[in-house]
PLY file of the C-alpha trace (Angstrom):
ply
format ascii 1.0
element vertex 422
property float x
property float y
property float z
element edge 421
property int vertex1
property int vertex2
end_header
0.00 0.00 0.00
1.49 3.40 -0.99
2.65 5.62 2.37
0.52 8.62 2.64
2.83 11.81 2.19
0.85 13.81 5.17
1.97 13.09 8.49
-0.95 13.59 11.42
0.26 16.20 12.76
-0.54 18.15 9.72
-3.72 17.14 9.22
-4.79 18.15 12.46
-3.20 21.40 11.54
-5.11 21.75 8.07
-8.16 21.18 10.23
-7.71 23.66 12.25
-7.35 26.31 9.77
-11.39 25.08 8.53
-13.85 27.90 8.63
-16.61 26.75 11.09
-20.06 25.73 9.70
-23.16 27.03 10.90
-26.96 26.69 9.65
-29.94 28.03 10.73
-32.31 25.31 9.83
-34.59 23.94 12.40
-34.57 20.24 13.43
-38.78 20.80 13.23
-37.75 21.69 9.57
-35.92 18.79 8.75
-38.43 16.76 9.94
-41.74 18.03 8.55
-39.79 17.31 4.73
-38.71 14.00 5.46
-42.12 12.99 6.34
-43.51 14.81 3.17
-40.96 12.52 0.97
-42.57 9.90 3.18
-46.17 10.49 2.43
-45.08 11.35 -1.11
-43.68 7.83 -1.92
-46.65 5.78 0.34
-49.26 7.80 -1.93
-47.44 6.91 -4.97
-47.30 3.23 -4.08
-51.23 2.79 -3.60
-51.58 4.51 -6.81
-49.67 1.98 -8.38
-51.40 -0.72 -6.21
-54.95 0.31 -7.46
-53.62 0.71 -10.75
-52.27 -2.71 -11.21
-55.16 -4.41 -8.99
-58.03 -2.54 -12.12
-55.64 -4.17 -14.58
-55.60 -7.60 -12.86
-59.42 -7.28 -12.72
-59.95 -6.66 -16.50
-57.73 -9.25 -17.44
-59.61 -11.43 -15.44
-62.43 -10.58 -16.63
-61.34 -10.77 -20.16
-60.27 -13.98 -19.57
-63.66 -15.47 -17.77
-66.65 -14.20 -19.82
-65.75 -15.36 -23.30
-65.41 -18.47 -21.59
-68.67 -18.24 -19.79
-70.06 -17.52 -23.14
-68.47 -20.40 -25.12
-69.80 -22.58 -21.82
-73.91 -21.44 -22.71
-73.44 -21.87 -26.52
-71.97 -25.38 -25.91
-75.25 -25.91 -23.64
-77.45 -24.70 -26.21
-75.57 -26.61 -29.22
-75.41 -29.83 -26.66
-79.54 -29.62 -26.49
-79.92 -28.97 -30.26
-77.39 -31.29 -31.43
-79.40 -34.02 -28.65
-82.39 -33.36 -30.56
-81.64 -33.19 -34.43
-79.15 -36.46 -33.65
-77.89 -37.83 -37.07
-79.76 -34.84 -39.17
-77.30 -32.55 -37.93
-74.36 -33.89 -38.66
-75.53 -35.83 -41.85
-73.48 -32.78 -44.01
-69.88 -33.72 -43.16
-67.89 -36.76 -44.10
-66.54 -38.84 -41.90
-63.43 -37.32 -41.58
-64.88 -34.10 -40.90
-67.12 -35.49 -38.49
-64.31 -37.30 -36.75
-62.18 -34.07 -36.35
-65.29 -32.23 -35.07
-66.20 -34.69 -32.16
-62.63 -35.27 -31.24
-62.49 -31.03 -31.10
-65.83 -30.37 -29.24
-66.05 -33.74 -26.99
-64.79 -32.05 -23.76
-67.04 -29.40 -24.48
-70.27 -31.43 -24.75
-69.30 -33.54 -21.67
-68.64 -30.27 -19.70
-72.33 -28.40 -20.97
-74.30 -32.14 -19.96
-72.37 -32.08 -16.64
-73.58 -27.78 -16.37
-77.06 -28.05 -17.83
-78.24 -31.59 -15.34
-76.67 -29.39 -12.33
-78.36 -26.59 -13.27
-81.83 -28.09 -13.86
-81.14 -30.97 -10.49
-81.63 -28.26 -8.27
-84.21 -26.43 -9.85
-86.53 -29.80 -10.55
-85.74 -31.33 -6.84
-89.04 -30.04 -5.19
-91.37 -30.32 -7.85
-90.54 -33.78 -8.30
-90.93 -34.61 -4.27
-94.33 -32.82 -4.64
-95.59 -34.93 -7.42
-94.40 -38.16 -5.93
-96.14 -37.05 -2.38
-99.43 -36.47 -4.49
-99.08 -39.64 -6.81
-98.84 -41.37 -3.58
-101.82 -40.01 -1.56
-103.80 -40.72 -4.76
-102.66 -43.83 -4.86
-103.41 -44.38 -1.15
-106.99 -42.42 -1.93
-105.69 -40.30 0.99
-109.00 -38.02 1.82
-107.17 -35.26 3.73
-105.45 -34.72 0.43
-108.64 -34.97 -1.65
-110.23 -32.90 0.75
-107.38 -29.97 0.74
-107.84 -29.36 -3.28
-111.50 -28.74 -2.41
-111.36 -26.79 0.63
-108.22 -24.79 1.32
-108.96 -24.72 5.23
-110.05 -27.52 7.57
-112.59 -26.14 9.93
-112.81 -26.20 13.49
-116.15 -27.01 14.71
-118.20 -29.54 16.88
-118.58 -32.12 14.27
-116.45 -34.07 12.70
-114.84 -33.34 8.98
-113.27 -35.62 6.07
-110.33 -33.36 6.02
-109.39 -33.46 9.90
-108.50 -37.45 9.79
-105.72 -36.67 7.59
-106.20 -41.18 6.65
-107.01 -41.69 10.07
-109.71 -44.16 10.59
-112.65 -43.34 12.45
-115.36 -44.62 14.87
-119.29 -43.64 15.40
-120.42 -45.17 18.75
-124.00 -43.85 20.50
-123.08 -42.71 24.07
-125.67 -42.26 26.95
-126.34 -39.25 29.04
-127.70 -39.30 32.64
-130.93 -38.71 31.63
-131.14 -41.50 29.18
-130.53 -39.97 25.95
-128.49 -41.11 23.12
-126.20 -39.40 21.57
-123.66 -40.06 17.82
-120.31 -39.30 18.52
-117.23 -39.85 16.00
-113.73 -40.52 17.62
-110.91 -40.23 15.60
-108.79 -42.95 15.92
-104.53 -43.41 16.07
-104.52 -45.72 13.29
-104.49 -45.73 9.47
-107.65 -46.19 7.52
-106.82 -49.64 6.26
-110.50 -50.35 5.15
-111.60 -52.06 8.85
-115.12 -52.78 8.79
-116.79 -51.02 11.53
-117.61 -54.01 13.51
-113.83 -54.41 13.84
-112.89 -51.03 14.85
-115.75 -51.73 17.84
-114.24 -54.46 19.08
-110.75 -53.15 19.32
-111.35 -49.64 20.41
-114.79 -49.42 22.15
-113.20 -49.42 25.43
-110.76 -46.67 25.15
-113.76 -44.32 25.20
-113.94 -42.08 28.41
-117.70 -41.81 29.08
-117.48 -40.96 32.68
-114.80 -37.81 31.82
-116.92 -36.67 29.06
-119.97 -36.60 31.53
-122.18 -39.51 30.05
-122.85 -42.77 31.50
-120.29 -45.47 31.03
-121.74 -48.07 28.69
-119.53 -49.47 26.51
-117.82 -52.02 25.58
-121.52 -53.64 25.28
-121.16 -56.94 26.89
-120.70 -59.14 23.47
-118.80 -59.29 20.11
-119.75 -57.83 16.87
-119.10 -58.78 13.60
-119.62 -58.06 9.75
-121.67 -60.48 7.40
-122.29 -58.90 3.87
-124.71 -55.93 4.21
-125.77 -57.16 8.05
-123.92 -56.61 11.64
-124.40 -58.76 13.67
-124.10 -58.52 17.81
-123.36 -61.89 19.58
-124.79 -60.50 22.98
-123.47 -62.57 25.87
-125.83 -61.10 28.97
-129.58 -60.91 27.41
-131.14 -60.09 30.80
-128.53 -57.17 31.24
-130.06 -55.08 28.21
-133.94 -55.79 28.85
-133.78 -54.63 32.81
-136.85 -52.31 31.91
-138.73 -50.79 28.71
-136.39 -47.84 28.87
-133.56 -50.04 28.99
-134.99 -51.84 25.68
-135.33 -48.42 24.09
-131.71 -47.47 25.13
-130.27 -50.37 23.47
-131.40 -50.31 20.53
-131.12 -46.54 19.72
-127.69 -47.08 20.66
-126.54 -49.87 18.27
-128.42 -47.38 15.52
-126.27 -44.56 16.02
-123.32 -46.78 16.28
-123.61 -48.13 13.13
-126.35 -46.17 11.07
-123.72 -44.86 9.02
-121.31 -47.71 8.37
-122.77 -48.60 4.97
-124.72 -51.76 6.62
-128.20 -52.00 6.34
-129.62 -54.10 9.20
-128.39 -55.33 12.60
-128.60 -58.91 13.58
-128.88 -59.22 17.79
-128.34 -63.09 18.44
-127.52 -65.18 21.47
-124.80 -67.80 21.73
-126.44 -69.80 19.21
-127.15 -67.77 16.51
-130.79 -67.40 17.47
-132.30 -64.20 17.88
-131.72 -63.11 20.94
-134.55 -62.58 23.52
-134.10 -58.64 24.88
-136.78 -57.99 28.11
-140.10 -57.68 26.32
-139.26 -58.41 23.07
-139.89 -62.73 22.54
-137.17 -62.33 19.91
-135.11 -59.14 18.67
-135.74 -58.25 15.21
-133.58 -56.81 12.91
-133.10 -53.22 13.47
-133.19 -51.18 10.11
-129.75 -48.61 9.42
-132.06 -46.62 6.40
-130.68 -43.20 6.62
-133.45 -40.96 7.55
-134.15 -36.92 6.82
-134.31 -34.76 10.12
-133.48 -31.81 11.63
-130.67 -30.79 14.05
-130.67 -29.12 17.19
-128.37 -28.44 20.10
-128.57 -30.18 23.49
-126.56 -28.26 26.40
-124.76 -30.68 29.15
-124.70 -29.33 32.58
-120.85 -29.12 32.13
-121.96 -25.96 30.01
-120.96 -28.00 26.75
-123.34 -29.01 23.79
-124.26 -31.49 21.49
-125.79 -31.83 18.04
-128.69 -33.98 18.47
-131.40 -34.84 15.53
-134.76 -34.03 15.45
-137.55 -37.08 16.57
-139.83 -36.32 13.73
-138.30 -36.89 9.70
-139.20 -34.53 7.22
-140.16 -35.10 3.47
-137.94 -31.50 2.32
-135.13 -29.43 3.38
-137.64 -26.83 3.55
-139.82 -28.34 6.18
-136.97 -29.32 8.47
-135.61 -25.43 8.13
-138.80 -24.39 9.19
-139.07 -26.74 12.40
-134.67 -25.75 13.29
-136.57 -22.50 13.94
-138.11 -23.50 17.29
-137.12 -25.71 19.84
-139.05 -29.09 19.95
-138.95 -29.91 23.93
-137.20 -28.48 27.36
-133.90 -30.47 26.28
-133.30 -29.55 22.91
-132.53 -25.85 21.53
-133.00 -24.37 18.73
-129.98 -22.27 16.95
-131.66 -20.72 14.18
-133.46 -17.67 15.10
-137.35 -17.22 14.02
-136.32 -13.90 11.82
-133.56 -15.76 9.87
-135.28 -16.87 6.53
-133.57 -17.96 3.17
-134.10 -19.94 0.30
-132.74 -23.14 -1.28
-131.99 -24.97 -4.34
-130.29 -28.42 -4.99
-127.95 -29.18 -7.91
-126.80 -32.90 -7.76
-125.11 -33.39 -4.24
-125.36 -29.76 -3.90
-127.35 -27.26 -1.77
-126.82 -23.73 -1.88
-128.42 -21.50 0.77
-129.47 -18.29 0.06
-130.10 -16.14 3.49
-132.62 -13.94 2.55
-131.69 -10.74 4.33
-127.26 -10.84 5.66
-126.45 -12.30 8.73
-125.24 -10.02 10.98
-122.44 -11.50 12.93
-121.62 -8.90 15.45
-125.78 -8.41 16.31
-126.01 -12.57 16.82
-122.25 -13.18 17.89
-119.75 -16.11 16.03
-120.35 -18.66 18.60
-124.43 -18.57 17.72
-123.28 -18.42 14.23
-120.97 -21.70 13.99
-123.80 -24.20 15.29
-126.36 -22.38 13.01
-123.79 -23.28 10.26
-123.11 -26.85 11.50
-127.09 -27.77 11.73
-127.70 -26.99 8.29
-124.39 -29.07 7.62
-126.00 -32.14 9.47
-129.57 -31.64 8.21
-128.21 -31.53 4.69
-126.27 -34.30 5.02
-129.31 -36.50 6.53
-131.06 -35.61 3.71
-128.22 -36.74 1.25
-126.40 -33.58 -0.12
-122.58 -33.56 -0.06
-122.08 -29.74 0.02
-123.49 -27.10 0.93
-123.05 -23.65 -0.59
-124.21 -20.82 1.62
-124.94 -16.94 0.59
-125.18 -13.76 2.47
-123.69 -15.15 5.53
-121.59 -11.71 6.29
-118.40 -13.07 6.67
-115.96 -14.64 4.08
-114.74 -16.88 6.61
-115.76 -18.38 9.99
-113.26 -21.06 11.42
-112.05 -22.57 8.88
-115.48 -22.92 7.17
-114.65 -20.83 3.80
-118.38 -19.61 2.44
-116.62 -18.20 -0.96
-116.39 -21.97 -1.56
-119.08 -24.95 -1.42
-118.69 -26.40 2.60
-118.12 -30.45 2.65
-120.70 -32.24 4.72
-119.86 -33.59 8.45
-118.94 -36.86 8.09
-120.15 -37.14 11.97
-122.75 -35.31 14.15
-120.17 -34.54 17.43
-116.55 -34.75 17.21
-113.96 -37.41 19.86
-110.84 -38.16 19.60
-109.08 -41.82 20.91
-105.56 -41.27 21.55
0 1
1 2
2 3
3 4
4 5
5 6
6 7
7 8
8 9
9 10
10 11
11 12
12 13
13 14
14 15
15 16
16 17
17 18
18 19
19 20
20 21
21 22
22 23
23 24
24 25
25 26
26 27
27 28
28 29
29 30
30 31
31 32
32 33
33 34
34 35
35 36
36 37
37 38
38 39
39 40
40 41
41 42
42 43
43 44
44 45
45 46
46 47
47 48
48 49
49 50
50 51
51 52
52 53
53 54
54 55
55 56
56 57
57 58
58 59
59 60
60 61
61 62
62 63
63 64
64 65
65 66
66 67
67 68
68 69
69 70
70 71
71 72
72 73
73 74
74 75
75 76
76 77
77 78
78 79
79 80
80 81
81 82
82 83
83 84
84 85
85 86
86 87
87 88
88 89
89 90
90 91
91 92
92 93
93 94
94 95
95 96
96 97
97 98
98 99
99 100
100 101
101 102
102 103
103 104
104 105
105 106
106 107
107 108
108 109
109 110
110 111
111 112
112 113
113 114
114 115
115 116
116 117
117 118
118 119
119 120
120 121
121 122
122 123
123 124
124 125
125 126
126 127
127 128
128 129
129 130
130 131
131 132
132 133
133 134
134 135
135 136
136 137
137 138
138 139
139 140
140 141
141 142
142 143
143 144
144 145
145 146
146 147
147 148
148 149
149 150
150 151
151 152
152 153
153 154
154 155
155 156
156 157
157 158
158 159
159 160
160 161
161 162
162 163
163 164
164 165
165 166
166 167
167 168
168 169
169 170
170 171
171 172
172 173
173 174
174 175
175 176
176 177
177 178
178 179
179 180
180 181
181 182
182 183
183 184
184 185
185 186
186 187
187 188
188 189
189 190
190 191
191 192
192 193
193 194
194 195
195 196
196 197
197 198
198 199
199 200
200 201
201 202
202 203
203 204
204 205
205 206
206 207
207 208
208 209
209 210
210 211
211 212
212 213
213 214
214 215
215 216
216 217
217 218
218 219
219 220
220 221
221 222
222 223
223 224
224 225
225 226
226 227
227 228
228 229
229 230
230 231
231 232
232 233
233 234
234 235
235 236
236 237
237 238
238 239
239 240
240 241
241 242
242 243
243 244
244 245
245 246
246 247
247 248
248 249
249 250
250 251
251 252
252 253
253 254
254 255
255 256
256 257
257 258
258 259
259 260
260 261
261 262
262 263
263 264
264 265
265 266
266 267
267 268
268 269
269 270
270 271
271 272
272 273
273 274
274 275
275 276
276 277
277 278
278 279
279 280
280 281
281 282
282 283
283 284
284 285
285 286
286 287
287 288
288 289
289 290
290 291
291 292
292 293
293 294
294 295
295 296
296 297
297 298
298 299
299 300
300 301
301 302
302 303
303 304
304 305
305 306
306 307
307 308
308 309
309 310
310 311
311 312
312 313
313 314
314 315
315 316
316 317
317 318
318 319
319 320
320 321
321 322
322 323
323 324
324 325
325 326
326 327
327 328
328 329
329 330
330 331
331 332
332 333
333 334
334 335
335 336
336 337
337 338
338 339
339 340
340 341
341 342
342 343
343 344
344 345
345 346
346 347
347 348
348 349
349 350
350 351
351 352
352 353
353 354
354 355
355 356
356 357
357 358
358 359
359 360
360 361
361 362
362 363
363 364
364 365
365 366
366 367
367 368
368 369
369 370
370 371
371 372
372 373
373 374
374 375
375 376
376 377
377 378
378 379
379 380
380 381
381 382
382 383
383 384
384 385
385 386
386 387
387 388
388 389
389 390
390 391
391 392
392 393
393 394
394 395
395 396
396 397
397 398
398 399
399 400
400 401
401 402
402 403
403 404
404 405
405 406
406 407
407 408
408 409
409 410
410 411
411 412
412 413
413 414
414 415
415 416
416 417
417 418
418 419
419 420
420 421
């Protein structure tokens, strides 16, 4: 290394001999314009960044849709080319042909796989809702038969198709204190399988609370029924224990009616052990009591629990008419009348339809919506007792009254009071 020709000693001396070096800038100063040429170059660099992030964007962009594009025409030339087959590619020769569906073959595999995702989803619950429906048709499920004719199920004392959603049911006569009988339906936990409605009896007769619904406990009936062509017959095993007394006599046999009036039989067979008929109190031997449907009235019979019942009229009538006429008034201390005398209206029958013309609006608020729903329900029962199916009522004042829809013909009770078995 070459020697330096200055010793230290002069150095120090050519230092001293330095004019001194003064400035009048701030240290505040210095700072503030540092962190300007900080700012400056951070501002600069998220320019650039939102710069280059647009330009990454439109490239992408760029890239996707013509893509996206060339995806939906390979959908639409998959369906078309699905649908002309051979006519579509009957204009190029083979080698042509061969080129073309080695070229496009991803492309038609990818628009299948796209188009049955796309319409999977989209077809998922309108298949499960036509398989649900071809099944309750197949079943002959009512409820659902019952829901395409009337949107609502209502909520009254009787009992409707619609409310069993396939359940089965079970009409038994039940006793009050004072001896009379009364129809009750019970809806039963089971499936409507087609049971005969001896069978149903049998097996569910004594799951029937009499005592907590305030009636005399009479069932089971001491005996076994059973189902012969158009005929019931009752096997009863204690004949002195139904002919104690006349009223007993009477008792008995207006309850195997209303158990089984309408059960689609037409006669009930009472016989002893041996087959023969069986010998009830007065009667030598019981005849065959008649199920023919008869035409009468409806009423309301109030239970000391403050509850009522639907009960029908003792007299039959030849019309509707007639039977309107009598609801008007009550027939005896125990039976009540629901339609009021000033309440007229007018009638006519197409097919298994009545409509009901109220001559002058019902005025809910004047008669109140709990005198209203039994009015409703009586004519529902006396209609059906004289064979209609529906009944189509007019001028009621309301649109709707618990579930019963009156912009739409009403569906018959399929029984007079409403039970359920659980």
């Amino acid at each position: 290394m070459k020697k330096s020709i200055w010793s230290d000693e002069e150095i120090e001396n050519l230092l001293r001999k330095l004019p001194s070096i003064k400035s009048e800038t701030r240290a505040e100063d210095v700072y503030n314009s540092i962190r300007k040429r900080s700012d400056r170059t951070r501002s600069n660099q998220r320019i650039w960044a939102s710069v280059l992030a647009g330009l990454a964007t439109l490239l992408f962009l760029f890239l996707v849709i013509p893509s996206f594009f060339n995806l939906n025409e390979n959908v639409q030339l998959s369906d078309v080319s699905k649908e002309s087959g051979s006519e579509q590619y009957s204009n190029f020769t083979g080698e042509d042909r061969s080129n073309n569906q080695d070229k496009n073959a991803a492309d038609y595999e990818i628009a299948d796989s796209f188009s049955e995702n796309l319409s999977e989803k989209s077809t998922q619950s309108t298949d499960e809702a036509s398989i649900q429906m071809e099944r309750s048709i197949e079943n002959n499920d009512d409820s659902t038969y019952s829901m395409m004719q009337q949107p609502e199920v209502p909520i009254g004392k009787a009992l409707y198709a619609n409310e069993l959603n396939g359940m089965a049911n079970l009409t038994v006569g039940l006793v009050t204190k004072d001896g009379i009988v009364i129809s009750f339906t019970f809806k039963l936990p089971v499936r409507d399988e087609g049971q005969d409605a001896a069978t149903l009896y049998n097996e569910w007769a004594d799951r029937i609370d009499e005592e907590g619904m305030g009636l005399v406990s009479y069932h089971p009936m001491t005996g076994n029924f059973s189902a012969r062509g158009e005929t019931i017959f009752f096997t009863v095993e204690n004949e002195e224990l139904y002919g104690q007394s006349s009223s007993a006599e009477l008792i008995f046999q207006e309850v195997l009616k209303e158990s089984f009036m309408n059960s689609g039989y037409e006669k009930i067979n009472v016989i002893n052990r041996d087959g023969l008929p069986a010998e009830i109190g007065s009667f030598e031997e019981m005849k065959p009591i008649e199920l023919s449907l008869e035409s009468k009235g409806y009423y309301i019979m109030k239970m000391e629990s403050g509850k009522y019942h639907y009960v029908p009229s003792h007299q039959s009538f030849l019309t509707f008419d007639a039977a309107f006429e009598a609801m008007r008034e009550s027939p005896n201390d125990r039976y009540s009348a629901v339609i009021p005398k000033d309440v007229t209206a007018s009638f006519e029958e197409s097919g298994d339809l009545l409509n009901i013309s109220f001559d002058q609006e019902l005025i809910p608020e004047s008669m109140g919506e709990k005198d209203l729903l039994p009015l409703i329900e009586v004519l529902l029962l006396t209609a059906k007792s004289f064979g209609y199916k529906e009944v189509k009522f007019e001028n009621v004042g309301l649109d709707s009254l618990d579930g019963f829809l009156f912009t739409h013909p009403i569906a018959v009770p399929i029984g007079i009071n409403k039970g359920i078995i659980e």
